[in-house]
C-alpha positions as CSV (number, residue, x, y, z in Angstrom):
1,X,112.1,110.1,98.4
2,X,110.2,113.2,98.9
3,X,106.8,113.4,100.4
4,X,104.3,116.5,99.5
5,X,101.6,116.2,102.3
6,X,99.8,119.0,100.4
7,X,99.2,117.7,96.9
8,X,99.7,113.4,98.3
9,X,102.7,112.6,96.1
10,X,106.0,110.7,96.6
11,X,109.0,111.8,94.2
12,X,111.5,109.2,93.6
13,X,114.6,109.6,91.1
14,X,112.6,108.6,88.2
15,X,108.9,108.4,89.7
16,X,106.0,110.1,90.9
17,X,103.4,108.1,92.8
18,X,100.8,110.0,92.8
19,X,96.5,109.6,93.4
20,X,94.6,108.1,91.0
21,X,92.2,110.2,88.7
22,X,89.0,109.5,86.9
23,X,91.6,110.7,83.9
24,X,93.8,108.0,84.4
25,X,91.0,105.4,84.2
26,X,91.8,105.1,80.1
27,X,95.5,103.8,80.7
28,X,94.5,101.9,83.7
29,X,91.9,99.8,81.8
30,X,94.6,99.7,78.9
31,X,97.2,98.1,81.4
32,X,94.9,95.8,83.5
33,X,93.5,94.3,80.6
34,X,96.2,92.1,80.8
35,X,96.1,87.8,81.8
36,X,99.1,88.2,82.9
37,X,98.6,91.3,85.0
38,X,95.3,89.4,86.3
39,X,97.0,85.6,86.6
40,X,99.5,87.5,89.5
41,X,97.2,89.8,91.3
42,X,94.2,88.5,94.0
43,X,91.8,90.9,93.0
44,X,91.7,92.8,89.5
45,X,88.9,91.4,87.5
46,X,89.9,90.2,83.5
47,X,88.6,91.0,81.5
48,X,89.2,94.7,82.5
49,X,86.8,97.4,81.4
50,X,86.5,101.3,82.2
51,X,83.6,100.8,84.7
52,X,86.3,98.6,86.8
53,X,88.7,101.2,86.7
54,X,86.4,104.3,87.5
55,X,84.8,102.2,90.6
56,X,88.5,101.5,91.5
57,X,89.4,105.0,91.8
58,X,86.1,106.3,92.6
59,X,87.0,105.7,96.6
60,X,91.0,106.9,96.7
61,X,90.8,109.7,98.4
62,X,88.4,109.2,100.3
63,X,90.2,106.3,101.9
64,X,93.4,108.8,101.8
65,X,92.1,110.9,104.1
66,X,90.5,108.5,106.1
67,X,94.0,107.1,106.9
68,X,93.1,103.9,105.5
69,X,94.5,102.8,102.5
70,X,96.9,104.8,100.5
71,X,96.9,104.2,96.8
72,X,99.0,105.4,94.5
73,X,99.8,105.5,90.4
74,X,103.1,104.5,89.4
75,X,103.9,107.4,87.0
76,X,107.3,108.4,85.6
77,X,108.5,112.1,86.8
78,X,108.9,113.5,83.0
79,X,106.4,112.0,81.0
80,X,103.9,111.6,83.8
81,X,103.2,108.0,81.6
82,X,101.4,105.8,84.1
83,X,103.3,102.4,84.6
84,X,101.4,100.7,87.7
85,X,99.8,101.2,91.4
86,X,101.2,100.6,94.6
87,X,99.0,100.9,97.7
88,X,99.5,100.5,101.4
89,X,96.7,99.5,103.8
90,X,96.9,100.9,107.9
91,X,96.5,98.9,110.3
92,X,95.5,101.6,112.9
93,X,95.1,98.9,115.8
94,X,98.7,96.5,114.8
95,X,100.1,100.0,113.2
96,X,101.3,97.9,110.4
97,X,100.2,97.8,106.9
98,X,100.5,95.7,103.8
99,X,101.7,96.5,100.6
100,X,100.6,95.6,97.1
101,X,101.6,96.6,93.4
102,X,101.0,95.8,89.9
103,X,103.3,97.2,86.9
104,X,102.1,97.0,83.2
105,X,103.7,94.3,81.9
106,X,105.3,96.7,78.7
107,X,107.3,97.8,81.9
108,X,108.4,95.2,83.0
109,X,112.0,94.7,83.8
110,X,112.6,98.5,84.8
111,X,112.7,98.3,88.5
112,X,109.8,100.3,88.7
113,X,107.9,98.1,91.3
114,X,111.2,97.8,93.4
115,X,111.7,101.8,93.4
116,X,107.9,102.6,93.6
117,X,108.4,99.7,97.2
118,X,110.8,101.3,98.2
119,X,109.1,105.0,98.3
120,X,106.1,103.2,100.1
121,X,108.3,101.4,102.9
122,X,110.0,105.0,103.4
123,X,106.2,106.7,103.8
124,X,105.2,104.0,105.7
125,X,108.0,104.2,108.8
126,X,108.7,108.0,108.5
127,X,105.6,109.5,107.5
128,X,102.9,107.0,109.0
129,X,105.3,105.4,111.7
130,X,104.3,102.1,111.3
131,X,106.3,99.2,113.1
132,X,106.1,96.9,109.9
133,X,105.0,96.4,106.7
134,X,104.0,93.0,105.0
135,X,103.7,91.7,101.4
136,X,102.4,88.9,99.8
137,X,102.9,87.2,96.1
138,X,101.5,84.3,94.2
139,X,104.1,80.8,94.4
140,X,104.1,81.3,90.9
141,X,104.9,84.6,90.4
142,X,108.7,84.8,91.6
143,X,109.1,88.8,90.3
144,X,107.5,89.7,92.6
145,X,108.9,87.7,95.9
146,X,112.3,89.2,94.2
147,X,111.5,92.9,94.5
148,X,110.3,91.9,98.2
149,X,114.0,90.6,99.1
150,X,115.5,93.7,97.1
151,X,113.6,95.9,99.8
152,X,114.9,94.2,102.7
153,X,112.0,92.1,103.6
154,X,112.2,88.7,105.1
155,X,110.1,85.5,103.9
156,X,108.0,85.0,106.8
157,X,106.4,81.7,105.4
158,X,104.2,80.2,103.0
159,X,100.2,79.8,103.3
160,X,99.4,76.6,101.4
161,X,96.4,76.4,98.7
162,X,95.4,80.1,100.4
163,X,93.7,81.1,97.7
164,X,91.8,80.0,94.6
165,X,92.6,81.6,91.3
166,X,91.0,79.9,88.2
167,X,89.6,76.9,89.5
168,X,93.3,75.8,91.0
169,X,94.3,76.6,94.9
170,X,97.5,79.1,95.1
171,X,99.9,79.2,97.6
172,X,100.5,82.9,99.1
173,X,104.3,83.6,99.9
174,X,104.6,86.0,102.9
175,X,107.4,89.1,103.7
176,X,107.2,91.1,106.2
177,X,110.1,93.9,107.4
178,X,110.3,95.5,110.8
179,X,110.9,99.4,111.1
180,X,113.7,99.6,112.4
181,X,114.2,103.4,114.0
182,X,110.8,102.6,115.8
């Protein structure tokens, strides 16, 4: 993983995460306009329209360099195709943050989200030093508690009927991994 403090991107072996523009906001709407994308994530709205995706981005980095919330695109290093986000909150006071993803589901099944984690955990303990980062995924969606455990991260527990997605309860699986240099 190689970090770029000047232009904010992560290189990977087959990625680029880099910020969001209001360019992207096309293939973003394209990719979230997805029930399946929305049935496993808390908060993208479906349908999906261009107005969600240029709000979304609208506040990236501004929030960036605030040193709040670091949110990425999931793009691939040749084609610069965008596959996904990834984003890390900071947790100034708990120096810990929590990380969330979403991968278009025509990539699904490339490890995309796992490599894309894995960059993130690595920016998170060497660049931002936090003590630990966290993770949480629907009961029902299974990917993603699976490219938790390929990071390293631990089930910490399970918060029953946390949430309410489509007039049912969901329960909210917890991960959490501890930096372990700091």
């Amino acid at each position: 993983m190689i970090y770029n403090h000047q232009n904010k991107t992560i290189t990977t072996e087959r990625l680029v995460l880099r910020l969001f523009q209001k360019s992207d906001a096309e293939a973003v709407t394209k990719l979230c306009n997805n029930y399946n994308i929305y049935k496993n994530t808390l908060y993208l709205p479906y349908p999906y329209s261009i107005e969600d995706a240029l709000s979304w981005i609208e506040h990236h980095l501004d929030h960036f360099i605030a040193n709040k919330l670091f949110e990425f695109a999931i793009t691939d290093k040749e084609s610069g195709e965008l596959y996904g986000a990834i984003a890390l909150t900071n947790n100034h006071k708990f120096n810990n943050g929590e990380m969330a993803y979403w991968i278009g589901e025509e990539f699904w099944g490339n490890d995309y989200a796992t490599e894309a984690a894995q960059a993130i955990l690595q920016f998170a303990f060497d660049e931002k030093q936090y003590h630990k980062v966290f993770a949480r995924h629907f009961n029902s969606n299974p990917a993603s508690g699976r490219v938790m455990r390929k990071l390293g991260m631990k089930k910490e527990g399970i918060l029953i009927d946390h949430v309410r997605k489509e007039n049912r309860y969901e329960d909210l699986v917890l991960y959490g991994i501890i930096n372990s240099i700091g």
